[in-house]
MIRO-396132 format. One line per 3 residues: their letters; for each residue x, y, z of N, C-alpha, C, CB. Coordinates in steps of 0.05 Angstrom, whole numbers. Glycine has a CB too. Layout:
BEGIN
a) X:Y:Z:X:Y:Z:X:Y:Z:X:Y:Z  ...
***
This chain:
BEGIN
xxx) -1440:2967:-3891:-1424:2973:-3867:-1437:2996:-3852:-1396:2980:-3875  -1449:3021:-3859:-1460:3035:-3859:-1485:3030:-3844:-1458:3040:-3879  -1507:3014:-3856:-1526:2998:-3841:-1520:2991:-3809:-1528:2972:-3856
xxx) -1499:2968:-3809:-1498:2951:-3793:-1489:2971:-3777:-1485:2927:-3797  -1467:3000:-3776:-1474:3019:-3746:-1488:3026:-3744:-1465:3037:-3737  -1508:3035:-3762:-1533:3051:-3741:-1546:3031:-3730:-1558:3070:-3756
xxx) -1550:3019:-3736:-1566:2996:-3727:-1566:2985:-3690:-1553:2972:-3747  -1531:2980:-3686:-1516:2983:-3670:-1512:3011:-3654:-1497:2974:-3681  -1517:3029:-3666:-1525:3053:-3639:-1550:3057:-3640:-1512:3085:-3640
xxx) -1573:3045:-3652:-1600:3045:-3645:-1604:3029:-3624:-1616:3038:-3664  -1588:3006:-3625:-1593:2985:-3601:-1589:2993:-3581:-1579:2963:-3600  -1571:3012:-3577:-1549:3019:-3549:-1564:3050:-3539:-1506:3025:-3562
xxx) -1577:3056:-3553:-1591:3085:-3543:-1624:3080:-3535:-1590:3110:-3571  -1631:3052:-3553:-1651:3042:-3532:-1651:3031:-3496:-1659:3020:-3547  -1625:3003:-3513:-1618:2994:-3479:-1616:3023:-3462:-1583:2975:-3475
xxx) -1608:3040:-3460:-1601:3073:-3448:-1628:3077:-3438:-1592:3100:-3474  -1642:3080:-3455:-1665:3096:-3444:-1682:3080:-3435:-1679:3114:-3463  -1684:3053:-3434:-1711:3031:-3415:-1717:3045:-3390:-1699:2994:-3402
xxx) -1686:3030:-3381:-1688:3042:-3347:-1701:3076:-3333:-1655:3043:-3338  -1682:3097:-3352:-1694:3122:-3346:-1721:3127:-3341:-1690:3136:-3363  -1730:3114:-3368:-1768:3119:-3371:-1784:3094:-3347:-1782:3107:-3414
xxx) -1769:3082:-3335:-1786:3061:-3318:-1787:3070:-3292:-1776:3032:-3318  -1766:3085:-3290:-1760:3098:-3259:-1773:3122:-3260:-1726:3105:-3251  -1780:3134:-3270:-1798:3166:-3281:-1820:3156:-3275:-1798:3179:-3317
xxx) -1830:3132:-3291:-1855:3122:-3285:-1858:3120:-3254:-1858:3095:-3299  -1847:3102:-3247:-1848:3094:-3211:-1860:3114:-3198:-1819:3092:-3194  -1841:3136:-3202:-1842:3163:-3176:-1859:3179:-3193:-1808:3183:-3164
xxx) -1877:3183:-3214:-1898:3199:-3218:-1919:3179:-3205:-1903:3208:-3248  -1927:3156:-3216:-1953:3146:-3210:-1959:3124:-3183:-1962:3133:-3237  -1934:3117:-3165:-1930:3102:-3147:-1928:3125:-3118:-1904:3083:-3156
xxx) -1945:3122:-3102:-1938:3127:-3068:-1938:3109:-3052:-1952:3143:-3055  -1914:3113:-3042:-1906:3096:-3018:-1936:3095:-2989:-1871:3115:-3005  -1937:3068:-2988:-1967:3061:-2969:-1965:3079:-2943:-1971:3025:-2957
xxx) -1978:3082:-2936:-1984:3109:-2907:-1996:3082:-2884:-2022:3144:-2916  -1975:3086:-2860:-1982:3063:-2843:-2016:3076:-2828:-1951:3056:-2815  -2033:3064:-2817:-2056:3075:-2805:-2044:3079:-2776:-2083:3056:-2808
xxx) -2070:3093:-2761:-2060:3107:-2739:-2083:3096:-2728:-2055:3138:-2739  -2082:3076:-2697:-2103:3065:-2687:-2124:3091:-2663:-2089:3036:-2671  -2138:3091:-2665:-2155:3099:-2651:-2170:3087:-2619:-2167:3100:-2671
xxx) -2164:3098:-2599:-2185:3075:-2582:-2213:3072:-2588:-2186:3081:-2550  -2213:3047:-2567:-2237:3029:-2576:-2257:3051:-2561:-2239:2990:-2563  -2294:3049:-2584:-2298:3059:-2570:-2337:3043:-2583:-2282:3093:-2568
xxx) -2348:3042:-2555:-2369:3017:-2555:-2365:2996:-2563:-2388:3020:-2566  -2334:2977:-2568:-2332:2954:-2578:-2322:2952:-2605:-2354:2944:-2577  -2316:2984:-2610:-2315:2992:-2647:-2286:3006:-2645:-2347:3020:-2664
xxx) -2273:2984:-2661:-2242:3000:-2658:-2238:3021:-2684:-2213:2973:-2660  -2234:3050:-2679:-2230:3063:-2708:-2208:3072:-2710:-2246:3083:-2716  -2200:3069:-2738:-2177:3073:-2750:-2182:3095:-2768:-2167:3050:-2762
xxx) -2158:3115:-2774:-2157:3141:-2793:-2128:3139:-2800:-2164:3173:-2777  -2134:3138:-2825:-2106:3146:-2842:-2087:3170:-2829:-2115:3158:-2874  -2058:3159:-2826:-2043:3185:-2806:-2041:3205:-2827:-2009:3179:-2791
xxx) -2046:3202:-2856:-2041:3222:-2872:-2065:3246:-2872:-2036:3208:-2898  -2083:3227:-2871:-2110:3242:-2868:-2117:3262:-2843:-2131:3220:-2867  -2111:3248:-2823:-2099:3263:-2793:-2083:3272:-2799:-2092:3251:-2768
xxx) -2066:3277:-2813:-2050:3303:-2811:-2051:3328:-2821:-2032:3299:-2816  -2068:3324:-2850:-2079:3346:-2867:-2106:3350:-2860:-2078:3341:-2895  -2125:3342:-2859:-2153:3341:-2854:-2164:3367:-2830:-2159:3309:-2844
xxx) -2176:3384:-2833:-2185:3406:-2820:-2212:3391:-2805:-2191:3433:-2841  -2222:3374:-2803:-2252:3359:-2781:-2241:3336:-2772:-2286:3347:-2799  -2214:3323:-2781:-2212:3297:-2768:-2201:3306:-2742:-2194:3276:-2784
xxx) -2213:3290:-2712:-2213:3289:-2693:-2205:3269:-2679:-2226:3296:-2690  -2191:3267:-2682:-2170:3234:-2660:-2186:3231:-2623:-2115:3250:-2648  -2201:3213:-2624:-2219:3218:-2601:-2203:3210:-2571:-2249:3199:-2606
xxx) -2216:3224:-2552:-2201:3221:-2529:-2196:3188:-2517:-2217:3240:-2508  -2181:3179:-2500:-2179:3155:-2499:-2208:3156:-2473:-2146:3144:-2492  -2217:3127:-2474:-2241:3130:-2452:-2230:3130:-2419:-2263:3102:-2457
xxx) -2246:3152:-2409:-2250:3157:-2385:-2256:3125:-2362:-2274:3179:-2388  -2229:3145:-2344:-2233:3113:-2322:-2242:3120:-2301:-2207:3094:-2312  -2263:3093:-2285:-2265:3114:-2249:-2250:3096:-2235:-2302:3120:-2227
xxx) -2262:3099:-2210:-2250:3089:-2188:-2273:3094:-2165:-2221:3104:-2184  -2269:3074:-2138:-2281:3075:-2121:-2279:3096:-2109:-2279:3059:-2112  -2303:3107:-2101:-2313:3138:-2090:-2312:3164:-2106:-2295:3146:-2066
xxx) -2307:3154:-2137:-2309:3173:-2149:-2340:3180:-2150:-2295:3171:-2172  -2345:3215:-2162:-2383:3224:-2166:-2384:3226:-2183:-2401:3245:-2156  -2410:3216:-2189:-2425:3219:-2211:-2448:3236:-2205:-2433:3193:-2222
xxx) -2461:3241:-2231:-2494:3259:-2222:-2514:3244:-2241:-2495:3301:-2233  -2531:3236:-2222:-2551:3218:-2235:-2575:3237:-2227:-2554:3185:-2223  -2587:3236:-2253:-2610:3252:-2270:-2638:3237:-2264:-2603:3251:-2306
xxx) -2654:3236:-2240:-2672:3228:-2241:-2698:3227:-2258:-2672:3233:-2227  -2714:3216:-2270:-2735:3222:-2283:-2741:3205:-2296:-2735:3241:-2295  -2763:3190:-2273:-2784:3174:-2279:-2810:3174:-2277:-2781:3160:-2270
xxx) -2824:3168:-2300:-2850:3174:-2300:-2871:3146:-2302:-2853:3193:-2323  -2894:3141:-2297:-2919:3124:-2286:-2939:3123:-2293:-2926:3126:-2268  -2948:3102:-2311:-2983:3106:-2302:-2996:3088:-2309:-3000:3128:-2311
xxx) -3018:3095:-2300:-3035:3054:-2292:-3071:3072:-2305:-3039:3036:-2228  -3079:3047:-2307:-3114:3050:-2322:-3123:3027:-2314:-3119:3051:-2358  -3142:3019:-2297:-3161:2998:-2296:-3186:2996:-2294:-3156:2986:-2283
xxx) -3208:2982:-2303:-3235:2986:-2300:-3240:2961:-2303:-3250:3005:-2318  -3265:2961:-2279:-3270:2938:-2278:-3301:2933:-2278:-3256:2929:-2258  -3322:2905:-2271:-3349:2918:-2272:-3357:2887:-2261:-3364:2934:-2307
xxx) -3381:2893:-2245:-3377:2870:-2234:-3418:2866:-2228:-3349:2872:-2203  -3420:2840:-2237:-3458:2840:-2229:-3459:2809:-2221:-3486:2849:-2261  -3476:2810:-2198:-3482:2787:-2179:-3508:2788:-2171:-3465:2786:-2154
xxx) -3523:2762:-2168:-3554:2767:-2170:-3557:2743:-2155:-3569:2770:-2203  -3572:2732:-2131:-3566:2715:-2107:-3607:2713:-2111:-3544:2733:-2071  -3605:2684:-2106:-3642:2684:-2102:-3638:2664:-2073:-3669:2663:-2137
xxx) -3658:2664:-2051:-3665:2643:-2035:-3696:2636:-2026:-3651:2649:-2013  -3700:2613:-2037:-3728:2612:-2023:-3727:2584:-2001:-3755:2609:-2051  -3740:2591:-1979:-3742:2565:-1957:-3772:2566:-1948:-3719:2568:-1927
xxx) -3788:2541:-1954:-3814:2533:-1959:-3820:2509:-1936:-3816:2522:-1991  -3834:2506:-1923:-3832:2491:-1898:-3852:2489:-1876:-3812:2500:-1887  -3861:2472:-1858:-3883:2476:-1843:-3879:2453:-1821:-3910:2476:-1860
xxx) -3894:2465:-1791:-3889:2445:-1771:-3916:2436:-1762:-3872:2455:-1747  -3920:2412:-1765:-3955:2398:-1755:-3943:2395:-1727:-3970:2360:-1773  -3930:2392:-1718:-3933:2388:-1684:-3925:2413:-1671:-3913:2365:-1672
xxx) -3941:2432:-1656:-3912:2455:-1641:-3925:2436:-1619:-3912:2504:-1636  -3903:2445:-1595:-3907:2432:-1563:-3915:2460:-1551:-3873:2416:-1546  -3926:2461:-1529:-3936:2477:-1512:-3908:2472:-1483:-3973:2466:-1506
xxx) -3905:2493:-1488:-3881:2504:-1477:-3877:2514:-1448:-3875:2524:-1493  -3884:2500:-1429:-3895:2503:-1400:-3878:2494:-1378:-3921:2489:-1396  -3862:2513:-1368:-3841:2513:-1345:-3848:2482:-1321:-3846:2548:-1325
xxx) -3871:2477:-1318:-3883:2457:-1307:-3885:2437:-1323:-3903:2463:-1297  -3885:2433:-1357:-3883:2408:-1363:-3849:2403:-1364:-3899:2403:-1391  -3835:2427:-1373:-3808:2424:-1376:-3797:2412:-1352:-3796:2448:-1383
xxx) -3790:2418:-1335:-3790:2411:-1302:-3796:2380:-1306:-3818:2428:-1279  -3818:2369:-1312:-3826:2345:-1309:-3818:2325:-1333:-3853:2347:-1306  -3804:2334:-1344:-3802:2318:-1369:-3825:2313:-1386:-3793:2293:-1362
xxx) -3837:2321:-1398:-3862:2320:-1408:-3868:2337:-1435:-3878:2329:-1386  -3885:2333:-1454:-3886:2356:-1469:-3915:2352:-1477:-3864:2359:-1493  -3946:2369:-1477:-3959:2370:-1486:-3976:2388:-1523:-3960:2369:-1464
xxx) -3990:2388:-1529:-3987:2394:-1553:-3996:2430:-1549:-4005:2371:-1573  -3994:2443:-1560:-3991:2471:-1563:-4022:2471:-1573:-3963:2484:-1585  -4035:2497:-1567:-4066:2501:-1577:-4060:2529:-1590:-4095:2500:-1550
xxx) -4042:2535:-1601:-4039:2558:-1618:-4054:2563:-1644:-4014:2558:-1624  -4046:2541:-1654:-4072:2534:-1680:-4075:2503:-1683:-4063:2547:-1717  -4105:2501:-1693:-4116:2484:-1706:-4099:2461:-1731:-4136:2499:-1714
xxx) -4085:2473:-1741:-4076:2454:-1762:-4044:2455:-1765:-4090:2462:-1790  -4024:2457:-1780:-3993:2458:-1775:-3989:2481:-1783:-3975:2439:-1789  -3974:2495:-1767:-3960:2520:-1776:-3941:2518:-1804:-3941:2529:-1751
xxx) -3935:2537:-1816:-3922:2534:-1841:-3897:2561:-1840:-3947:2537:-1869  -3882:2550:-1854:-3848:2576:-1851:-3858:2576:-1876:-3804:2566:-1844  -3851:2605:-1884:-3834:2613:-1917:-3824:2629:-1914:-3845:2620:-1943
xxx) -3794:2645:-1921:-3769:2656:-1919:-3765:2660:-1952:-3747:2634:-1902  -3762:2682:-1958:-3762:2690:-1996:-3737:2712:-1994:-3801:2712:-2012  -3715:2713:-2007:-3693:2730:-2003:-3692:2735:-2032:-3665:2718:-1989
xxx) -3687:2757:-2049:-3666:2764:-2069:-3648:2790:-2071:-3678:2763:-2091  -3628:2779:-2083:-3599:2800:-2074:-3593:2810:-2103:-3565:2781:-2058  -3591:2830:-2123:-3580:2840:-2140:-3563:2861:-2138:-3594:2844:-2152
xxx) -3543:2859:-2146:-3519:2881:-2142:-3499:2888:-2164:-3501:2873:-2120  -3498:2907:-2170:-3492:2910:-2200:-3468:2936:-2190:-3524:2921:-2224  -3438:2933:-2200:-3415:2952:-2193:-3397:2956:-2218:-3397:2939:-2168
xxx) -3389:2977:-2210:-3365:2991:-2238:-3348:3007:-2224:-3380:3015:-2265  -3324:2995:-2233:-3302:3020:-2218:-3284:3022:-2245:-3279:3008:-2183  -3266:3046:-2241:-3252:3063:-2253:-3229:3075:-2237:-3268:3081:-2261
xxx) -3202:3064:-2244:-3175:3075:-2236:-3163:3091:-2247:-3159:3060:-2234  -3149:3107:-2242:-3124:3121:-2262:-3105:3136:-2240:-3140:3149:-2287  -3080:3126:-2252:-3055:3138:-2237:-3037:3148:-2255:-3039:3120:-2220
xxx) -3025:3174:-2253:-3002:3176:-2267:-2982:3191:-2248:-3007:3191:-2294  -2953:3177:-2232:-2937:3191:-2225:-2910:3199:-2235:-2937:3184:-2210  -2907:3228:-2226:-2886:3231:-2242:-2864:3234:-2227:-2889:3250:-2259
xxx) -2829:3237:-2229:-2811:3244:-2208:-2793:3258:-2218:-2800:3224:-2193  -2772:3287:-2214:-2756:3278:-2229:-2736:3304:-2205:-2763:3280:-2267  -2715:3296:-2215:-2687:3304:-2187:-2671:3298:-2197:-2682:3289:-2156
xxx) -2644:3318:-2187:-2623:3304:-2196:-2599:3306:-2164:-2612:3320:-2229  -2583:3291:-2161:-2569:3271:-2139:-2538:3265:-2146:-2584:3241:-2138  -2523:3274:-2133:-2493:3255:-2134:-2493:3236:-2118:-2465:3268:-2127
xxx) -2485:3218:-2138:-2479:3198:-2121:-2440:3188:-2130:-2507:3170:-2130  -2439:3163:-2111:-2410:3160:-2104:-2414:3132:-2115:-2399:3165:-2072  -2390:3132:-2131:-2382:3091:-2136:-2375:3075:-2109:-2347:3084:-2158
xxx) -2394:3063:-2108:-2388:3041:-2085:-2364:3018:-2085:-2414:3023:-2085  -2373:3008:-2114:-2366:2977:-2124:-2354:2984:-2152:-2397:2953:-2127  -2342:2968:-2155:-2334:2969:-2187:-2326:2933:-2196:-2300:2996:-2192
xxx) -2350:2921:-2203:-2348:2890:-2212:-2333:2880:-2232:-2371:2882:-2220  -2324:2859:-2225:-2304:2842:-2246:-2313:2851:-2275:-2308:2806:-2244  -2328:2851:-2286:-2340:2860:-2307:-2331:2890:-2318:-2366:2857:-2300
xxx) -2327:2908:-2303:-2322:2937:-2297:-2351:2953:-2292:-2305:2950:-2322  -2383:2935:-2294:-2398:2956:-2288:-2400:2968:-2256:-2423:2949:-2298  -2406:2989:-2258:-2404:3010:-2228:-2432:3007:-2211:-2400:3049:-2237
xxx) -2427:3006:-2191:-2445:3012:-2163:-2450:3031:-2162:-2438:3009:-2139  -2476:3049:-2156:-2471:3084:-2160:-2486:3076:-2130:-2490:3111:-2193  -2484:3100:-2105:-2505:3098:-2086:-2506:3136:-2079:-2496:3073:-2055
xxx) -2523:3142:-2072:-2527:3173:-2074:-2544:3179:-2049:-2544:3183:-2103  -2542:3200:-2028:-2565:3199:-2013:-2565:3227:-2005:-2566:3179:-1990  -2587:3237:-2004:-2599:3269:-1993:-2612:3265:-1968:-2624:3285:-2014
xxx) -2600:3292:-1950:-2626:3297:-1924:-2628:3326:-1925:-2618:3287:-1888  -2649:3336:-1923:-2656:3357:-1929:-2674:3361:-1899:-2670:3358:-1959  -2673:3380:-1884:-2687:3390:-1864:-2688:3419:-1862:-2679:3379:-1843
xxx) -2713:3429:-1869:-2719:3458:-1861:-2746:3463:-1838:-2727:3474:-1892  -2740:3470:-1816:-2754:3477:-1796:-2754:3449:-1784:-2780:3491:-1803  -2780:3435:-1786:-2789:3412:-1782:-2790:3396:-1802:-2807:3413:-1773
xxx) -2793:3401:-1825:-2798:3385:-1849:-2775:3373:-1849:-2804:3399:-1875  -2783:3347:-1862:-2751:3332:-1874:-2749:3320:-1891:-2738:3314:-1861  -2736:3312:-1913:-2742:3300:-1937:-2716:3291:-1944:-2756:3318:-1957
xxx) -2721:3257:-1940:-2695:3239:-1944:-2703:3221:-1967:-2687:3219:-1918  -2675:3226:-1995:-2679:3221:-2013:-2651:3196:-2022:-2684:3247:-2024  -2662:3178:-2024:-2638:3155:-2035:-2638:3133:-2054:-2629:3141:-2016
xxx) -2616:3132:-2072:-2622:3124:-2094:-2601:3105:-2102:-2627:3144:-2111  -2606:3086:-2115:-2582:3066:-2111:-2588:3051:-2143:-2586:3040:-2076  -2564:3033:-2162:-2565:3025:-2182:-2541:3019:-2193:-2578:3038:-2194
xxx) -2540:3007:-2215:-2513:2994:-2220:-2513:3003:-2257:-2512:2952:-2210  -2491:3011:-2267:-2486:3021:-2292:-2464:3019:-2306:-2490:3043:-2292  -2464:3015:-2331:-2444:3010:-2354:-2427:3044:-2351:-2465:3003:-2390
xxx) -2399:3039:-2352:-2384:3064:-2352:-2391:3085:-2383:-2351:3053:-2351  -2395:3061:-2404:-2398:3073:-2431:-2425:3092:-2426:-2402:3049:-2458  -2445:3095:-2407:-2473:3101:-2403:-2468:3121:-2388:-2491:3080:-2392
xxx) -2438:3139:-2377:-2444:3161:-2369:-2430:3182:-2390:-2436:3164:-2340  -2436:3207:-2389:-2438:3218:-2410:-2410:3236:-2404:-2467:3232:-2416  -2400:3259:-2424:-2376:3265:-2414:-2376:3290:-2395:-2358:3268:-2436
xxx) -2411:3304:-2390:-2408:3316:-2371:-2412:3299:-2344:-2424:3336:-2374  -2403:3277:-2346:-2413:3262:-2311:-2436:3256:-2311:-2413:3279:-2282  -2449:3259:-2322:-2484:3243:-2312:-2495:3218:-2325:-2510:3264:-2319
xxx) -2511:3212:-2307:-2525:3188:-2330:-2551:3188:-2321:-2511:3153:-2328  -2574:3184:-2334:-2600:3190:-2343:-2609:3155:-2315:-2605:3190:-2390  -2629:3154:-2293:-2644:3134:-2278:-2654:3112:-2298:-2669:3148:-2262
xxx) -2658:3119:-2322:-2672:3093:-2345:-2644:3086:-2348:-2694:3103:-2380  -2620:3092:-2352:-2597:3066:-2355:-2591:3058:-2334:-2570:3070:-2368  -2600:3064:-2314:-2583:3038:-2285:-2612:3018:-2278:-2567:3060:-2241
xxx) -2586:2986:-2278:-2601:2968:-2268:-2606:2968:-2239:-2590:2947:-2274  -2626:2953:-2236:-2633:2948:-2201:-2644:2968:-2191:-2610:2942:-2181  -2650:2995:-2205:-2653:3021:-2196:-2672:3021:-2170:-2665:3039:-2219
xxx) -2659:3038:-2147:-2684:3038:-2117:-2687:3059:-2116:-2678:3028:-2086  -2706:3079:-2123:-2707:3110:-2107:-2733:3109:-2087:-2712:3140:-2133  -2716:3110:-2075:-2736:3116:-2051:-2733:3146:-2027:-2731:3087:-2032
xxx) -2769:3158:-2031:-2765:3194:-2030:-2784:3198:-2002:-2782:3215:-2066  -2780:3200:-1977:-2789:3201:-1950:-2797:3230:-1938:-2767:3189:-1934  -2820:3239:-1933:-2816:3269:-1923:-2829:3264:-1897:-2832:3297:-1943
xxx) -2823:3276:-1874:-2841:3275:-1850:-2840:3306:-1845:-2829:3256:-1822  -2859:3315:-1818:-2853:3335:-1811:-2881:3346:-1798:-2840:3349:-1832  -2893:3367:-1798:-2925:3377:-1798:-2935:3376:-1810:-2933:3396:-1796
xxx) -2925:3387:-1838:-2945:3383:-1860:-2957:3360:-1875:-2937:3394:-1876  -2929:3341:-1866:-2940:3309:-1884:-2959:3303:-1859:-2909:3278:-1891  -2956:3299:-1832:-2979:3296:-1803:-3001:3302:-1825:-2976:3324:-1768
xxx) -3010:3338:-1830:-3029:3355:-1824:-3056:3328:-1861:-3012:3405:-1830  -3034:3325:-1873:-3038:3316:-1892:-3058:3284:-1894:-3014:3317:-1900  -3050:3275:-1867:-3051:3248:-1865:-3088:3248:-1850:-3021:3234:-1843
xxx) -3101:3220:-1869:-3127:3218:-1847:-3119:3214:-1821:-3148:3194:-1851  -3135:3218:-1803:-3143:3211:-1773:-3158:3188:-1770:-3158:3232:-1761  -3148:3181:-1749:-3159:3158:-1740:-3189:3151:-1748:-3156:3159:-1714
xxx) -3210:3166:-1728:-3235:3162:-1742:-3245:3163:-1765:-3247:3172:-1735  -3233:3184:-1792:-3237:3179:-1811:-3225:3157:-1824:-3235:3196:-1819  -3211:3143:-1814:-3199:3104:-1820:-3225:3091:-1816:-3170:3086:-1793
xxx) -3229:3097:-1788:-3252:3089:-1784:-3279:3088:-1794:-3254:3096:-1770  -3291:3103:-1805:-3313:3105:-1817:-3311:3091:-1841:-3320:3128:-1820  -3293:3099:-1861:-3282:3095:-1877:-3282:3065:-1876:-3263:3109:-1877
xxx) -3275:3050:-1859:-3279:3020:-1861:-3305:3007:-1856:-3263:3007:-1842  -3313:3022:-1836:-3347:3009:-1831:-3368:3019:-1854:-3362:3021:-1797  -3359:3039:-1868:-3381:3043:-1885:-3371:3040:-1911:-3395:3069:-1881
xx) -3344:3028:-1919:-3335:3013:-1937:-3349:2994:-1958:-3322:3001:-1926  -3377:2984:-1955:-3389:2969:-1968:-3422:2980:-1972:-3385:2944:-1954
***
C-alpha cells in the first residue's frame, strides 16, 4: 500500500514539473524574429539592415534616399579631356620614260609653198632626223606626326530635358570678354542621375553625346593667325 502512494505522487510531481521546465526552456534559448528595415534602392541594389542592428550598431548608416532633379536645375560639370594621335608614314616612287623615234621626211616650211598648197622636201639634213626623250623620276619621303591635346574647365550647366528613361540633358554655356578678347565656351551632353556625385558634379567622360566646343577671338587670336601671303607661299612651295 505503501508502494503504490509514492509511486502515485511521483507521477503527479512529474506531470507538475514538464511544463515549468519547457517554458524556461523557450524564453532562455528562443528570440522572437526582428522584422528587417528596407533601405532605398541604390544602383539597382536594394539593401536591407536588421532594425535591431540599426538600432544598436555605432557605423550602421541608413543611407539617404536618392536625390531628384528637375528641369533647370545646376549641375557642375568637370571638364577634362585629354588627346593624342602618332602617325608615320614613308613613301618611295621611282618613274622611268624613254621615247625613241625618228622622221625621214621633214617638209621645208615656206610661207610661199604654204600659200600654194604645196610642200617641198626640207634640205636640213641628208638622211632622217631622229627624237630621243630619256626621263627618270626618284622620290623617296618620310613624315612624322604627333599630337597631344589637352582641356580641362569646369562649367554649370542647367537640365534641359529629363527623358522617359529619367536620363538628364545637361547644356552649360560661358562668355567671357575682357577688353577685346572673347572666349565662348559651350558644352552640351546627356547623363545618368546615379553619375552625379553628391557634391553636384559629374566628371565630361560620363556624359553621352558630349560637344565642347571652346571659341576665342579678339587681337591676339588675329595677331596669332598666318597672313595671307604666308598661305600663299606656303601653297606654291608646298611640294
Amino acid at each position: 500500500m505503501k508502494h503504490l502512494i509514492f509511486l502515485a505522487t511521483l507521477l503527479v510531481s512529474v506531470t507538475l514539473v514538464t511544463p515549468l521546465v519547457r517554458g524556461q526552456s523557450s524564453s532562455l534559448f528562443r528570440t522572437p524574429r526582428q522584422p528587417k528595415t528596407t533601405l532605398p534602392v541604390v544602383n539597382g541594389r536594394v539593401k536591407t539592415l536588421e532594425s535591431s542592428v540599426a538600432a544598436t550598431s555605432l557605423v550602421a548608416v541608413t543611407l539617404p534616399p536618392p536625390k531628384k532633379f528637375a528641369v533647370h536645375d545646376l549641375v557642375t560639370i568637370i571638364v577634362r579631356e585629354s588627346s593624342s594621335a602618332d602617325s608615320k608614314a614613308t613613301l618611295e616612287t621611282e618613274k622611268k620614260v624613254a621615247i625613241d623615234g625618228q622622221i625621214r621626211d621633214w617638209p621645208n616650211l615656206r610661207l610661199h609653198d604654204l600659200a600654194h598648197f604645196t610642200m617641198r622636201p626640207s634640205r636640213l639634213s641628208n638622211g632622217p632626223i631622229r627624237i630621243g626623250i630619256q626621263h627618270e623620276n626618284e622620290f623617296d619621303g618620310e613624315g612624322k606626326r604627333r599630337r597631344v591635346d589637352q582641356f580641362e574647365t569646369r562649367v554649370t550647366a542647367r537640365i534641359s530635358d529629363i527623358k522617359p528613361n529619367g536620363t538628364l540633358v545637361l547644356e552649360a554655356r560661358k562668355y567671357i570678354k575682357t577688353d577685346k578678347e572673347t572666349v565662348r565656351l559651350l558644352v552640351t551632353g546627356t547623363c545618368r542621375p546615379g553619375d552625379i556625385s553628391a557634391a553636384n558634379t559629374i566628371l565630361s567622360t560620363a556624359l553621352y553625346d558630349l560637344h565642347v566646343t571652346n571659341e576665342h577671338s579678339g587681337e591676339l587670336y588675329r595677331a596669332s593667325k598666318k597672313g595671307v601671303l604666308t598661305k600663299f607661299l606656303e601653297l606654291l612651295f608646298n611640294f
